[in-house]
SERO-4910 file (N, C-alpha, C, O; in steps of 0.05 Angstrom, whole numbers):
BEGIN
 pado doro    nc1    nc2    nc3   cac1   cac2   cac3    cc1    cc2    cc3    oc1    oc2    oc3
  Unk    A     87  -2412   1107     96  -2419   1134     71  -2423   1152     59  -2402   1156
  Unk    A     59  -2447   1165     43  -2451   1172     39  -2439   1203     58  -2424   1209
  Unk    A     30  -2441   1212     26  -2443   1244     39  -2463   1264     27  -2484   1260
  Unk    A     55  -2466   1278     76  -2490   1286     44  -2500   1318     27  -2487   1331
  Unk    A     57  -2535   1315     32  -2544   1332     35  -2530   1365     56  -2528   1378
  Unk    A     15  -2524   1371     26  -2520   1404     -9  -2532   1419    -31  -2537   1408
  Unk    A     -2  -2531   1443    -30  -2526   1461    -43  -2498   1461    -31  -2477   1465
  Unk    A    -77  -2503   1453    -88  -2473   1448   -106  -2478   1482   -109  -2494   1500
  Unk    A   -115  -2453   1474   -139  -2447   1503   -162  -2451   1500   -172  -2455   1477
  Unk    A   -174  -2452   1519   -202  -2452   1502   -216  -2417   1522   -216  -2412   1547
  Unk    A   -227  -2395   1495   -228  -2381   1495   -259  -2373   1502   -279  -2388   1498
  Unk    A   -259  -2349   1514   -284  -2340   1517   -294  -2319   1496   -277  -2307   1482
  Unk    A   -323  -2313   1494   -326  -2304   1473   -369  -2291   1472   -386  -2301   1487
  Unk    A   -373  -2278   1461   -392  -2275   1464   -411  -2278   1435   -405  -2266   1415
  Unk    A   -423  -2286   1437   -446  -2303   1411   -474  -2284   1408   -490  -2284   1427
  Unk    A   -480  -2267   1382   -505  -2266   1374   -515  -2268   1348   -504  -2267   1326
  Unk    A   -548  -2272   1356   -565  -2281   1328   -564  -2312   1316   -548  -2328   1327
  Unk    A   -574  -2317   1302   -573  -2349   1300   -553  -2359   1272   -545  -2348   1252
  Unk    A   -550  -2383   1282   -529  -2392   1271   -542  -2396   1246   -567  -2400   1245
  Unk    A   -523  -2396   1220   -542  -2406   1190   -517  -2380   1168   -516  -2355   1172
  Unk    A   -506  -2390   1153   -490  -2372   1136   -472  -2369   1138   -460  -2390   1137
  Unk    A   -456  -2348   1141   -428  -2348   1140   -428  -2327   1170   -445  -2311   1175
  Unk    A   -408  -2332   1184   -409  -2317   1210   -390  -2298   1212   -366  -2303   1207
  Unk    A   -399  -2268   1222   -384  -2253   1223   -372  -2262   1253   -384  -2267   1274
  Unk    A   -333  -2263   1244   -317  -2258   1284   -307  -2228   1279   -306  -2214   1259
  Unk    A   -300  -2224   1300   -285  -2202   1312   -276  -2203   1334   -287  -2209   1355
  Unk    A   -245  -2193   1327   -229  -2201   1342   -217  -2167   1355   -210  -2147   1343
  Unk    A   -217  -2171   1382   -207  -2141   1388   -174  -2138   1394   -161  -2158   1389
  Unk    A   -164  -2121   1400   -145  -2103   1407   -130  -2103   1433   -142  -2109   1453
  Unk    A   -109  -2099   1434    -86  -2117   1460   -103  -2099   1483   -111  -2078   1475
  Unk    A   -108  -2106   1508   -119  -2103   1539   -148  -2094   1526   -154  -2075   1541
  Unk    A   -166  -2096   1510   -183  -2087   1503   -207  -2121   1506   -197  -2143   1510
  Unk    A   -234  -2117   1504   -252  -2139   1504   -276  -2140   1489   -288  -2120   1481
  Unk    A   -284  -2163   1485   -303  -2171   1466   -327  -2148   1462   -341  -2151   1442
  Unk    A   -333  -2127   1477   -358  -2113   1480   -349  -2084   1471   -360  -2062   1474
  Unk    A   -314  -2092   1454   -309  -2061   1444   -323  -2059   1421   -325  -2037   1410
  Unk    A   -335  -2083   1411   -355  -2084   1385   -387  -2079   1383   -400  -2076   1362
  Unk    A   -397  -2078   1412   -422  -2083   1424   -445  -2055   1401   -466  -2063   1390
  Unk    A   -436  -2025   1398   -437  -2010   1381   -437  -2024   1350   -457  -2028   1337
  Unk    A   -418  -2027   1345   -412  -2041   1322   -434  -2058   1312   -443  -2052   1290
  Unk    A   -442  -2072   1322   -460  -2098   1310   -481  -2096   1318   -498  -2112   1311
  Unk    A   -486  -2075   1337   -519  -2068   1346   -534  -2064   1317   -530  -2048   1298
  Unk    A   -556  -2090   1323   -573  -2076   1299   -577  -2091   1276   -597  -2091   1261
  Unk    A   -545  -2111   1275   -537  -2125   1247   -546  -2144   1250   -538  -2157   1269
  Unk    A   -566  -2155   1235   -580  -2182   1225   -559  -2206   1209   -556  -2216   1187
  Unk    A   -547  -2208   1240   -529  -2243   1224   -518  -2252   1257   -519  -2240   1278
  Unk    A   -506  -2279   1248   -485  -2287   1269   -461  -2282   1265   -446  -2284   1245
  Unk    A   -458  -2274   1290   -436  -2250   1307   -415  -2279   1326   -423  -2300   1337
  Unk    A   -396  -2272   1323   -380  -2287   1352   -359  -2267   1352   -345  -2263   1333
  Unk    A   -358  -2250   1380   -328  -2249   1381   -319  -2255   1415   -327  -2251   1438
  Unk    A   -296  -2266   1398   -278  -2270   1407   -254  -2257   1436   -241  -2238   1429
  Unk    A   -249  -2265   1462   -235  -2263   1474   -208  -2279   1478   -203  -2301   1489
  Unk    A   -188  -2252   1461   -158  -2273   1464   -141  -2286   1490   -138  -2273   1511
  Unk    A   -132  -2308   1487   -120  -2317   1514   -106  -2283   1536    -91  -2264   1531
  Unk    A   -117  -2290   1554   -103  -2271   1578   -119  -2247   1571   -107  -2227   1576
  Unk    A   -142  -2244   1560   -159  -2223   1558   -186  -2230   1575   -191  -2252   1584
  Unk    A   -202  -2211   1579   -232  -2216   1594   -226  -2246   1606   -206  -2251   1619
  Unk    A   -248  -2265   1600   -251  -2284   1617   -234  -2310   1604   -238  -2333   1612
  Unk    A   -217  -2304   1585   -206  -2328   1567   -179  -2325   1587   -170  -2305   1598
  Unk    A   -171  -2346   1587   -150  -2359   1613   -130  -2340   1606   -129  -2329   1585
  Unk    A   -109  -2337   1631    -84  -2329   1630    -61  -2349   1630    -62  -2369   1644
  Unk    A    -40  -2342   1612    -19  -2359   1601     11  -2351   1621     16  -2336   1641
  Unk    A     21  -2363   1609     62  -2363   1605     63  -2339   1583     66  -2316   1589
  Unk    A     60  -2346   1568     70  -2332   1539     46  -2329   1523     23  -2338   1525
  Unk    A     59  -2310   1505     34  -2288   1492     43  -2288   1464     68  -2286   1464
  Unk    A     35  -2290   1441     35  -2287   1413     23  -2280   1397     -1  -2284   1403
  Unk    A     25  -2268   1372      6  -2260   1353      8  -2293   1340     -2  -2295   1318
  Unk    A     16  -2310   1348     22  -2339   1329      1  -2362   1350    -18  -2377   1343
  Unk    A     14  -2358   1375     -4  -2368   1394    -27  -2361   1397    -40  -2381   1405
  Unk    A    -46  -2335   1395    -67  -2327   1391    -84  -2333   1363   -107  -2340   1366
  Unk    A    -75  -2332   1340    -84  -2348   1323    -94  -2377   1319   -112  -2384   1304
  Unk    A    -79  -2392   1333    -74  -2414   1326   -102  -2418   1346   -122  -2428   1334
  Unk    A   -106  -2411   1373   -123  -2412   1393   -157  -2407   1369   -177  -2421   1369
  Unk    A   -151  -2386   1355   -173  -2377   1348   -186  -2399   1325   -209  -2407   1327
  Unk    A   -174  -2406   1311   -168  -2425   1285   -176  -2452   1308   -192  -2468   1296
  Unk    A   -171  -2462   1337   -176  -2483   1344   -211  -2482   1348   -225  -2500   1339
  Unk    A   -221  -2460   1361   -246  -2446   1371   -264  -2452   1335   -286  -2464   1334
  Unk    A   -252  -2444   1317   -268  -2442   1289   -266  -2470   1279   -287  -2474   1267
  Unk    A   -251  -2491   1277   -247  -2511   1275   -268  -2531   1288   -282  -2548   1276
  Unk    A   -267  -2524   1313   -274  -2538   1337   -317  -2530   1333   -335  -2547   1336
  Unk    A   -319  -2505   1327   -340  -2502   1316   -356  -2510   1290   -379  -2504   1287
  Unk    A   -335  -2529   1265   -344  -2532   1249   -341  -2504   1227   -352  -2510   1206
  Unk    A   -336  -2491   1226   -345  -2462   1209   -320  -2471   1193   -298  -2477   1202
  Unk    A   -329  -2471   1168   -315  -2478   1139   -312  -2451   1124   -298  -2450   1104
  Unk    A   -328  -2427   1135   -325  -2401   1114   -337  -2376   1128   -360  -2370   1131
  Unk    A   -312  -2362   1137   -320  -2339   1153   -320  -2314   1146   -310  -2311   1124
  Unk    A   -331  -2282   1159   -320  -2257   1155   -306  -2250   1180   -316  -2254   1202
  Unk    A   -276  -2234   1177   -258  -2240   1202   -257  -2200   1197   -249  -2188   1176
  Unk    A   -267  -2188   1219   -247  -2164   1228   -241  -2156   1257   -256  -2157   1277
  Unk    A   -210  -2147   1253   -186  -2153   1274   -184  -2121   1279   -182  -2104   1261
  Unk    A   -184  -2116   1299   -168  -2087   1303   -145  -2087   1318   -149  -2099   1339
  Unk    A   -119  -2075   1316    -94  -2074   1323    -88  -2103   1324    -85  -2117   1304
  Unk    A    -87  -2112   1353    -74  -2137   1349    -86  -2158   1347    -76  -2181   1345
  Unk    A   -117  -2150   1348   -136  -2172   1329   -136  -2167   1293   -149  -2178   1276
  Unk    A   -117  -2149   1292   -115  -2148   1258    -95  -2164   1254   -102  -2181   1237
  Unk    A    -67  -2167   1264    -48  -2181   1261    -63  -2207   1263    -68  -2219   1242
  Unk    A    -71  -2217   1287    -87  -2246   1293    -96  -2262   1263    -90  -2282   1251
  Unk    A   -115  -2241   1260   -131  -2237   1226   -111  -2237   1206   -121  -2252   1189
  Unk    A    -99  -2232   1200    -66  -2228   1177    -62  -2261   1184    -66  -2278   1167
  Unk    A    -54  -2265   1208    -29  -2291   1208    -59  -2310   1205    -53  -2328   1189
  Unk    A    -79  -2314   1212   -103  -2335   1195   -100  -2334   1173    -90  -2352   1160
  Unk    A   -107  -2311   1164   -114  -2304   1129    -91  -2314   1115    -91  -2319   1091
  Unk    A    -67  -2317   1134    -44  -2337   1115    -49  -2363   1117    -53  -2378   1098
  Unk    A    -50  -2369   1138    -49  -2406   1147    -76  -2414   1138    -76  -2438   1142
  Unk    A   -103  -2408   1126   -120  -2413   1119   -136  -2398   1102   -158  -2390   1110
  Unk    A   -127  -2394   1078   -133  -2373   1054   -155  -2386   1045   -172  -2372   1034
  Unk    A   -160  -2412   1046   -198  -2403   1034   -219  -2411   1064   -239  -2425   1066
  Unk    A   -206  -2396   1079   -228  -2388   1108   -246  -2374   1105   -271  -2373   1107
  Unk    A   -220  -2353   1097   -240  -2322   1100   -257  -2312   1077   -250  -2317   1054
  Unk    A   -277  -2298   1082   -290  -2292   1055   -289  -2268   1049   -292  -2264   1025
  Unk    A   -285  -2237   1073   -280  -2211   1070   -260  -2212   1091   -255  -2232   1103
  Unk    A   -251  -2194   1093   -237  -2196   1112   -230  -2162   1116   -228  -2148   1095
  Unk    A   -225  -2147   1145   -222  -2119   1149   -195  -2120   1177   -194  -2137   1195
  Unk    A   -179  -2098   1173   -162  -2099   1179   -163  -2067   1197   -153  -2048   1184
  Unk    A   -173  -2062   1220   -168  -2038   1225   -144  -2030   1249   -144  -2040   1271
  Unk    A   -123  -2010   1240   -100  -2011   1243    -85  -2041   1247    -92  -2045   1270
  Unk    A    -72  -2059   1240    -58  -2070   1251    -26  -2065   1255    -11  -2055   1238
  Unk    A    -23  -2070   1273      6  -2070   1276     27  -2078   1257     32  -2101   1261
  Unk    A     41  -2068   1238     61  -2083   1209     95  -2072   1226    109  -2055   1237
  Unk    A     91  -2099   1218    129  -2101   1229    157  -2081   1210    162  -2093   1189
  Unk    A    162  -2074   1211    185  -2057   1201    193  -2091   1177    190  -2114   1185
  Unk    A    207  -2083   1140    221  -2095   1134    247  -2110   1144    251  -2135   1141
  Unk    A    263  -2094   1156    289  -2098   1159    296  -2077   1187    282  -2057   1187
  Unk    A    311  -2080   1205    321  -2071   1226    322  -2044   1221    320  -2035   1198
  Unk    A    326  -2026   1246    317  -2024   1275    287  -2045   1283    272  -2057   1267
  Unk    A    286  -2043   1297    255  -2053   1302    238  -2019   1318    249  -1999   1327
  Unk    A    213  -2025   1318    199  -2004   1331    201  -1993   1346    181  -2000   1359
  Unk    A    211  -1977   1358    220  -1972   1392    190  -1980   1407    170  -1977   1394
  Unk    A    188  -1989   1433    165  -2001   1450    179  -1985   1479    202  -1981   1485
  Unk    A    160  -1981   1488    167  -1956   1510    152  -1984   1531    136  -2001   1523
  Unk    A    161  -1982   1558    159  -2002   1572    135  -1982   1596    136  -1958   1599
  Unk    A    116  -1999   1611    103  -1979   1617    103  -1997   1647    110  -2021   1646
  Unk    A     95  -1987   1670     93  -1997   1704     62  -2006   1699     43  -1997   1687
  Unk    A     66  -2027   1714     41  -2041   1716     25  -2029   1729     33  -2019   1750
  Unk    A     -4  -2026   1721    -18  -2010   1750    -26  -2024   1771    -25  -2048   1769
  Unk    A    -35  -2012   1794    -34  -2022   1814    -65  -2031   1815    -71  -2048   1832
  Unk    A    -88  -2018   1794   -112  -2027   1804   -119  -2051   1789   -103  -2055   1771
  Unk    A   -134  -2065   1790   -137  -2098   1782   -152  -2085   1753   -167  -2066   1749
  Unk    A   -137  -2106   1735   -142  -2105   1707   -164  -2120   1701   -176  -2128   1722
  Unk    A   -177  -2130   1672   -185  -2141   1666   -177  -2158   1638   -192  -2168   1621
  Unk    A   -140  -2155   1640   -129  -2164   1629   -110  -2179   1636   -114  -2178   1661
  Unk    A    -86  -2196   1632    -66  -2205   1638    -36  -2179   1632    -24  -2180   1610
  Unk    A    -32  -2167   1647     -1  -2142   1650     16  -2158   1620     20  -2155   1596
  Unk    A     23  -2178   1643     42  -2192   1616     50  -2203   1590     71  -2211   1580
  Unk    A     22  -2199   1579      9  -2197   1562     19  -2168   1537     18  -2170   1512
  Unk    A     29  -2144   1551     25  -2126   1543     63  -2123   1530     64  -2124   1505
  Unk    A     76  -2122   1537    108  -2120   1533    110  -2142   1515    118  -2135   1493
  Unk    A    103  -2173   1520    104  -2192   1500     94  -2184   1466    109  -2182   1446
  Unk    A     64  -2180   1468     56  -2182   1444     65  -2145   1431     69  -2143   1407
  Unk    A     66  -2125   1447     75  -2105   1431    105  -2100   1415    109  -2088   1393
  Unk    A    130  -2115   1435    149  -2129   1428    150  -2140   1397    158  -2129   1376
  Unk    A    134  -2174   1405    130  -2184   1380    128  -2174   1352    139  -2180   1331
  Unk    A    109  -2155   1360     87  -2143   1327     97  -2127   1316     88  -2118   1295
  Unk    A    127  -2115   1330    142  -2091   1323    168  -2097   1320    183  -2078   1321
  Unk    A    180  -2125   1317    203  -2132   1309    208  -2131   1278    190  -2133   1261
  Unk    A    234  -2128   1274    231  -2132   1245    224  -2158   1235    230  -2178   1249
  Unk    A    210  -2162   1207    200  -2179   1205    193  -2181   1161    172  -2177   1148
  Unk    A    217  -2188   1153    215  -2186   1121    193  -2213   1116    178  -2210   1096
  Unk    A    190  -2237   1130    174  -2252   1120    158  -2253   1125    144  -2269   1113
  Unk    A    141  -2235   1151    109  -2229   1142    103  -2211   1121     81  -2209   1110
  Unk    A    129  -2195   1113    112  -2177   1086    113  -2204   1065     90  -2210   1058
  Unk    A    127  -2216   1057    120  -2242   1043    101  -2254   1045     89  -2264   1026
  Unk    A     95  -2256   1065     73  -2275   1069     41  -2261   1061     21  -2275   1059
  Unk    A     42  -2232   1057     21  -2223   1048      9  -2230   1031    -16  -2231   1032
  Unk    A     23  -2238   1006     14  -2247    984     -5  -2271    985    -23  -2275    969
  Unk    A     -1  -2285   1002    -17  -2315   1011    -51  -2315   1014    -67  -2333   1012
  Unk    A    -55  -2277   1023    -80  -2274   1025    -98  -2272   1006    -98  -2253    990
  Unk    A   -116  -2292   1008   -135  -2287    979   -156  -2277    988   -174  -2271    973
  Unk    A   -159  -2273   1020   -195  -2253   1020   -198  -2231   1008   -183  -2222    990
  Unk    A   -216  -2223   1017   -221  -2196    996   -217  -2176   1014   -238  -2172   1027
  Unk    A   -199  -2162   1020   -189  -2154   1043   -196  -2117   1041   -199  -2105   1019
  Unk    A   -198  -2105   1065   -201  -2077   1073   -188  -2072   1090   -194  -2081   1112
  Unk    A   -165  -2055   1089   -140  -2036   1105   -160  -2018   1112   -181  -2017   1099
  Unk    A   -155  -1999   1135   -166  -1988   1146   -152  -1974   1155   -142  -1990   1172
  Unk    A   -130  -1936   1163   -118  -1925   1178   -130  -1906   1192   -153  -1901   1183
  Unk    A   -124  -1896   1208   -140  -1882   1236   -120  -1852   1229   -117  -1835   1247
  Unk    A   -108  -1851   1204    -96  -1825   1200    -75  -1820   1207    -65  -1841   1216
  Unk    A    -57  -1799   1209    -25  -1784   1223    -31  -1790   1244    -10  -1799   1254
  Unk    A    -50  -1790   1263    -59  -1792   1295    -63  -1827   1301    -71  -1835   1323
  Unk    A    -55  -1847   1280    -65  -1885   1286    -33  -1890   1299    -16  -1877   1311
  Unk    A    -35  -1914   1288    -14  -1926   1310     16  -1923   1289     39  -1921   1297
  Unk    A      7  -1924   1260     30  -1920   1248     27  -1895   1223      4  -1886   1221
  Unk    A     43  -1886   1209     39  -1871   1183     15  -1881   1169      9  -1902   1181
  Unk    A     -4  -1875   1148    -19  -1880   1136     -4  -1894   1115     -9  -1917   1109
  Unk    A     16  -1879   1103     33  -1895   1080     39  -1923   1090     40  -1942   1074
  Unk    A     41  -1927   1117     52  -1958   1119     33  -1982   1111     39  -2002   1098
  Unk    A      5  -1973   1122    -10  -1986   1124    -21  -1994   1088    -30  -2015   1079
  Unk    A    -17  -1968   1076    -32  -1982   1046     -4  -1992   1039     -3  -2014   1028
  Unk    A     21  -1979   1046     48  -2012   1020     29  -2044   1034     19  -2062   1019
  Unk    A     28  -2044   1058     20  -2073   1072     -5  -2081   1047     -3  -2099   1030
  Unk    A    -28  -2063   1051    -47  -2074   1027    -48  -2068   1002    -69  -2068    989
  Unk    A    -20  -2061    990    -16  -2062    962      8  -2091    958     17  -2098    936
  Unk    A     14  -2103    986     23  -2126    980     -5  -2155    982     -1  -2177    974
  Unk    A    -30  -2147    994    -51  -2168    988    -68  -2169    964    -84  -2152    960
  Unk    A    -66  -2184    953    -73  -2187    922    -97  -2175    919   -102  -2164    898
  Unk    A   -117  -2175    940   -144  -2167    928   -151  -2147    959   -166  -2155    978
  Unk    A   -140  -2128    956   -146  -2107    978   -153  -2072    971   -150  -2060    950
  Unk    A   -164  -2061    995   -180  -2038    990   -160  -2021   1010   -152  -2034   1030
  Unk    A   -151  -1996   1008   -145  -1991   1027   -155  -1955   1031   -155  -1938   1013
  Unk    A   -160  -1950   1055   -178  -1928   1066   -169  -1917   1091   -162  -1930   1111
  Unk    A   -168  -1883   1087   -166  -1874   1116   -191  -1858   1129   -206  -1842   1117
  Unk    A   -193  -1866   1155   -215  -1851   1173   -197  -1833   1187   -180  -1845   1199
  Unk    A   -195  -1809   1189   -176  -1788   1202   -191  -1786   1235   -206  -1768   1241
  Unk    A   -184  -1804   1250   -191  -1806   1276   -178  -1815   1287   -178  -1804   1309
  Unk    A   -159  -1836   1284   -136  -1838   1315   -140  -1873   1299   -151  -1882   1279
  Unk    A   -122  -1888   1324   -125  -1916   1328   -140  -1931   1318   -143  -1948   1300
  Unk    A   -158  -1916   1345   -191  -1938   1353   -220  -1928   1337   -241  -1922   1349
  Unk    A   -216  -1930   1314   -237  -1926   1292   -258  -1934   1298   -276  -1918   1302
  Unk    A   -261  -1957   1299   -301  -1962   1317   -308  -1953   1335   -332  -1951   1341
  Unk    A   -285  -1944   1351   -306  -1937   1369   -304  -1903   1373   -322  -1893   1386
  Unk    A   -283  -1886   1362   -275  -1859   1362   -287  -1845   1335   -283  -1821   1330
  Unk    A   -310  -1870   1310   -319  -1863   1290   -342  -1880   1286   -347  -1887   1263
  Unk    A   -356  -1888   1306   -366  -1922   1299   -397  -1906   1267   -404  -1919   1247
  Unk    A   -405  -1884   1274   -414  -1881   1239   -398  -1890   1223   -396  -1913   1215
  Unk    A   -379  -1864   1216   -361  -1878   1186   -344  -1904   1184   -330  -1910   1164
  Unk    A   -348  -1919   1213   -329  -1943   1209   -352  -1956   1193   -348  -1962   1170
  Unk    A   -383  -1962   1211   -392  -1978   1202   -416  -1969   1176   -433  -1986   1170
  Unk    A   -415  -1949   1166   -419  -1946   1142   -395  -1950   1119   -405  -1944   1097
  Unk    A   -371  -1956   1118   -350  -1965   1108   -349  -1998   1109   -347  -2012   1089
  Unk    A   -351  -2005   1131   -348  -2035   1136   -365  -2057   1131   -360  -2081   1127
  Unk    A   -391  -2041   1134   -427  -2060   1132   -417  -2064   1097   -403  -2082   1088
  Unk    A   -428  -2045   1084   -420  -2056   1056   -398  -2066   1049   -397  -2081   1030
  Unk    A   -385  -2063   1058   -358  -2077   1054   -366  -2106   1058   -361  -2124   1042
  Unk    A   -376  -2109   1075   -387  -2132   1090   -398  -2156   1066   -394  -2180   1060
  Unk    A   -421  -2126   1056   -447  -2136   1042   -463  -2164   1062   -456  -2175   1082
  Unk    A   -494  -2167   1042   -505  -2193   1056   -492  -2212   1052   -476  -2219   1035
  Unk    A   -506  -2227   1083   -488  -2257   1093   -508  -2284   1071   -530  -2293   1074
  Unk    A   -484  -2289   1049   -493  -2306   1038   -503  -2335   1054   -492  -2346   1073
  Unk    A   -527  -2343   1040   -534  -2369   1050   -518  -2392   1049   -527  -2413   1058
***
């Protein structure tokens, strides 16, 4: 099931090291921004882009919000750049982002890391989503943004577990433990349905890079390995 055509955004994003190889993106996490990685990649000898999703940091605010519409945006940005062969890691709802690529374009990615993403329940109830008051001090996100895409990612949903199989990167699950966003068990059935996946827990919560950024990124660099020429 591909990506259906729509109008994408054009996204903001922040760029380091020189271009030449295969480029690491990273994609962050719902009201979260491009510099939750800034730790992360300090240091790392390659090109870096990440990424700001529509209605995040300085990348425009929309109507409507998607883990489908956000992909497709991202895939226009990589397209639009030329890049024929990438390394993609997504956290929460930049992991989903990362999932629904790694389907619609299976020889993109070349590693690919998944830390917590959001996995949709098989079959009904859907997730309970607790609805929260907007705050009153100015964000640096789009509000609306937040009920849409948490909604989405937690509906039931039998044909994204289908669609796992479509992934041929070489993929790394990642859980943040009893304390992440779901069971640990959920997260490895998800990567015992991608054909060529690793799956691992950091007993820290959610937000692994940055509540572990050692053991994330001594887990993840090799994982990584060098950026072939």
């Amino acid at each position: 099931m591909g990506i259906a055509e729509m109008d994408t955004v054009e996204l903001a994003y922040v760029e380091r090291g020189e271009p030449g190889g295969v480029p690491l993106f990273l994609m962050h996490g719902l009201t979260d921004r491009p510099d939750t990685w800034d730790v992360f990649v300090s240091g790392l000898d390659r090109h870096i882009i990440a990424l700001a999703a529509r209605g995040h940091d300085r990348s425009p605010r929309t109507a409507e919000y998607s883990v489908d519409l956000m992909a497709a945006d991202a895939l226009a940005f990589i397209d639009g750049r030329g890049f024929e062969r990438i390394d993609l890691v997504g956290h929460s709802m930049g992991g989903a982002i990362a999932i629904r690529i790694a389907q619609e374009r299976p020889g993109l990615i070349r590693r690919l890391v998944l830390e917590e993403p959001p996995v949709p329940p098989r079959q009904p109830p859907a997730v309970e989503v607790e609805s929260f008051p907007e705050p009153d001090e100015p964000l640096d996100f789009d509000w609306r943004a937040v009920d849409m895409i948490r909604r989405g990612v937690r509906a039931p949903n039998a044909a994204w577990w289908d669609r796992l199989g479509a992934i041929t990167a070489t993929t790394l699950m990642i859980s943040g433990g009893e304390t992440g966003l779901l069971p640990p068990a959920v997260f490895a059935e998800a990567a015992e349905n991608i054909p060529d996946a690793k799956f691992v827990i950091i007993d820290v919560g959610h937000c692994i890079h940055e509540g572990a950024p050692e053991a994330f990124a001594d887990l993840v660099l090799p994982f990584l390995g060098a950026d072939p020429a």
